[in-house]
C-alpha positions, 0 to 999 in steps of 0.5 A: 525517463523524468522527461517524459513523466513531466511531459504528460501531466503538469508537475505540480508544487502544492505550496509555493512560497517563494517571492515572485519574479520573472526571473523565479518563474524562469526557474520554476519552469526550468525545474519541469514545473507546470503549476504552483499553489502560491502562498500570494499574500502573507498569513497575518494580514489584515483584509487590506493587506491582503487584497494589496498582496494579490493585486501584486500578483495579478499585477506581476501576472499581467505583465509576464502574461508570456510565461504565467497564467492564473489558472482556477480551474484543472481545465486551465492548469492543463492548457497553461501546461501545453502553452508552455507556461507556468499555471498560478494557482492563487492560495493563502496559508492562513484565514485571519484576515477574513475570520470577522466576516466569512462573507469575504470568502465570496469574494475571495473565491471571485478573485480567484482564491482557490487553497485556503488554510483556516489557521497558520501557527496561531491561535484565530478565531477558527481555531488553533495553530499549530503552537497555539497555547492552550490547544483548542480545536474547530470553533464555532465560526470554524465549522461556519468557515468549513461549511463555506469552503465546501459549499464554494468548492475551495479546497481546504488545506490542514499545514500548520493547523494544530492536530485537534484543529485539524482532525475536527476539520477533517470530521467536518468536511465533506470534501477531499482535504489536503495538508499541502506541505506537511511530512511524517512526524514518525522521519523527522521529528519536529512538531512542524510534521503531522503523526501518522494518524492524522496522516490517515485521516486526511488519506480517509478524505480522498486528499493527499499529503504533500512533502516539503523540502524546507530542512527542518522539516526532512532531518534535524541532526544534520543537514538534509539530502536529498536522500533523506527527503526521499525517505519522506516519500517512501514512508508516505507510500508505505503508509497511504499508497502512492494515491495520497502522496504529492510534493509541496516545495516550501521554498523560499528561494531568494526571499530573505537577507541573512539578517531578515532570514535570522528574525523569522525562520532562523534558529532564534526565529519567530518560530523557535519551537520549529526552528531551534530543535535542529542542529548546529548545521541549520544556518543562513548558508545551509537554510535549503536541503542540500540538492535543492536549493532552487525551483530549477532543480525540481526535475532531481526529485522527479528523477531520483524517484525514477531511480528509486524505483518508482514506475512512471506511473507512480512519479506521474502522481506524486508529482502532480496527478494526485493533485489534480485528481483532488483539485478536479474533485473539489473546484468541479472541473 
């Protein structure tokens, strides 16, 4: 029954930060997915940085033309899908690196940036992050930056945003808004997850709301199951409707050294506010929810919400078609 959901409408991870090879593509299309949102260049880079980071993925595109495709439009995400290859949909969780000259998002979006997050956890000129102290909202060059995302019809995306930040930019755009890989505050309570009220406002704008697998984000007393991420799903459900559910991984399979890993987003972290609230359990060895510890393991989610009782219908648009739906509305095709 997952089979045949996965082979009608491309599967879609709303956010995808895992270092790519062509091994991980492998993976990630043995997982049943047909496109990802690529976080391709890091969120503190500077404009040369960053321009670096996605010459590296046009570059790892170009040679692994067989099996990746950069796709910009939901025409192309389809038709990479029914070539068998993996749709990369180029995006960037933070817009520091262009907040001195919004001019740059032109560019970007001739590159092909297509996501775009106006802050990542710290305070920018756009407005505040999620840990960000004192808590601001939208700036100024915010609303300038929101206007500009509208007008070039790039899809605005709200994870890591701080919660003023994020309702004012919510107010400002005349687009569909997406929070590519937030879940439920009310299931787990980290302050990584949005509160129910902001999950109903970006449902208002007609985007969606994707739930991520990175452990402390699903559970925080204990090692999370699968299970537990399903519960995720249902709360969603049960509060915006099947419409304004999606699925952003978060997974940084193999990306990290242990002691890499223990400098920036173990426990003791770059992000401790985030990371230390969990459990004893949250260690190198136990850094993926148990059950999905890779890409390739997607089709567990796809068919344990089958088995959850989901229709074909509903998994079809968690999985990807509620996705769609919005990049189709906001790029215009």
């Amino acid at each position: 029954m997952g089979d045949a959901v996965s082979t009608r409408t491309p599967v879609i991870d709303g956010l995808n930060c895992a270092t790519q090879t062509r091994d991980q593509w492998l993976r990630t299309l043995e997982g049943r997915v047909g496109a990802i949102n690529l976080t391709c260049l890091r969120p503190a880079n500077d404009l040369a940085k960053a321009m670096s980071d996605i010459g590296l993925t046009l570059r790892l595109v170009a040679e692994n033309g067989d099996i990746a495709s950069i796709v910009t439009s939901v025409r192309e995400i389809r038709s990479t899908y029914a070539a068998g290859k993996l749709g990369i949909i180029l995006g960037a969780q933070n817009s520091t690196c262009l907040e001195h000259d919004l001019s740059l998002l032109r560019m970007l979006s001739r590159v092909g940036l297509r996501i775009l997050q106006p802050t990542y956890m710290e305070q920018n000129r756009l407005g505040s992050g999620l840990l960000a102290k004192p808590q601001g909202g939208l700036t100024e060059l915010g609303h300038e930056w929101v206007a500009m995302m509208n007008e070039l019809r790039m899809v605005i995306d709200l994870s890591h945003v701080g919660y003023r930040t994020a309702f004012e930019t919510l107010a400002a755009s005349k687009r569909a808004v997406i929070c590519s890989h937030s879940n439920p505050r009310a299931v787990c309570d980290n302050p990584r997850n949005i509160p129910d009220e902001l999950i109903v406002a970006v449902a208002k704008t007609g985007g969606t709301i994707g739930i991520a697998a990175w452990p402390v984000m699903v559970r925080l007393d204990e090692r999370p199951t699968l299970e537990d991420l399903f519960r995720h799903f249902d709360y969603l459900v049960n509060l915006v409707g099947i419409e304004h559910v999606a699925f952003g991984s978060d997974l940084s399979e193999l990306t990290k050294s242990e002691e890499v890993w223990a400098q920036t987003f173990g426990p003791k972290g770059m992000y401790p506010e985030v990371t230390s609230i969990a459990g004893p359990w949250f260690t190198f060895e136990q850094r993926y929810t148990e059950g999905y510890e890779s890409l390739a393991q997607t089709g567990r989610i796809i068919d344990g919400l089958v088995n959850r009782g989901y229709s074909e219908d509903d998994v079809d648009k968690i999985m990807g078609g509620n996705l769609l739906r919005v990049y189709e509305e906001v790029w215009g095709e």
